[in-house]
N, C-alpha and C positions, 0 to 999 in steps of 0.2 A: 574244244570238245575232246575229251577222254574218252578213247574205246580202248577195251578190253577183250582180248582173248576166252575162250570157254573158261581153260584152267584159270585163270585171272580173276573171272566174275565166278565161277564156283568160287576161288576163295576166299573172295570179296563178302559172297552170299552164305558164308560157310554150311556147302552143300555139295555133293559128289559133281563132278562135270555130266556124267550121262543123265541123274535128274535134274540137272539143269539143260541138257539138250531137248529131254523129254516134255518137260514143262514149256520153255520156250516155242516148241514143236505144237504144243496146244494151245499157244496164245496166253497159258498163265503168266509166264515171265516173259517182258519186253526183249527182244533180241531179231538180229538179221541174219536169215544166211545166208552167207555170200561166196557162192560158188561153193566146196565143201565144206568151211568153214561157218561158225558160227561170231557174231562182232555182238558185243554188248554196248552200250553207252552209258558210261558209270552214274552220268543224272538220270537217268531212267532206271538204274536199282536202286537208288537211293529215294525217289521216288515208290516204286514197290516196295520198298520196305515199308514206307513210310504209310501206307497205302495200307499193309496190315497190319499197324499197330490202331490205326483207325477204325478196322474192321473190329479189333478184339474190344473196342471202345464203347462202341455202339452195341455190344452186347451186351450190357448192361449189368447190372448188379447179380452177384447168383440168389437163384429163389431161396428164402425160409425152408428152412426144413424142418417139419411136424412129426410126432409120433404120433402111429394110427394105436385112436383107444381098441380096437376090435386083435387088432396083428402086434401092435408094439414095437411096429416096422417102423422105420423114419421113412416120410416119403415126402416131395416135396407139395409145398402148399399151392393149388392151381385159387383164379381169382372167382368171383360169387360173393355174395351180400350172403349177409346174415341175418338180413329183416326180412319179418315176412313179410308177403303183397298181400293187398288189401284182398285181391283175388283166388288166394289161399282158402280164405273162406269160406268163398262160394264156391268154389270145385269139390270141398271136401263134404259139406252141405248137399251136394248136387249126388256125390257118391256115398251121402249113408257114411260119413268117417267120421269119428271123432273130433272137435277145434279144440284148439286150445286156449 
């Protein structure tokens, strides 16, 4: 088992050492302190890393991006049907509106 130093696993994690004290101090990055030191265990960042390439995975495709006919804005496309419900009908019947 490989442990590593602050300096060590900041450079490992190419990241400054006090945010990696900071983050480890939160529980986002795996580490011990031990006495004023802080000990890393090199399969435990390779693990976190590995942990958020996972995370960016699962966030899936980026949305479609539409132009709005009104603004000429691109914005993205949220999801909805584009059929109408049977029940279209009757509400707009029920309100005196026009069907189409």
């Amino acid at each position: 088992m490989e442990t590593l130093t602050i300096e060590e696993a900041a450079e490992f994690l190419k990241i400054h050492p006090v945010t990696l004290s900071e983050k480890a101090a939160l529980g986002e990055i795996p580490g011990a302190r031990i006495g004023k030191r802080w000990v890393f265990i090199k399969v435990d960042l390779i693990d976190f890393i590995r942990s958020q390439y996972r995370r960016q995975a699962m966030q899936g495709e980026p949305m479609e991006i539409t132009i709005c006919h009104s603004t000429k804005e691109k914005t993205p496309r949220f999801g909805g049907s584009r059929s109408r419900l049977p029940t279209d009908d009757a509400y707009n019947k029920a309100l005196g509106l026009p069907t189409k």
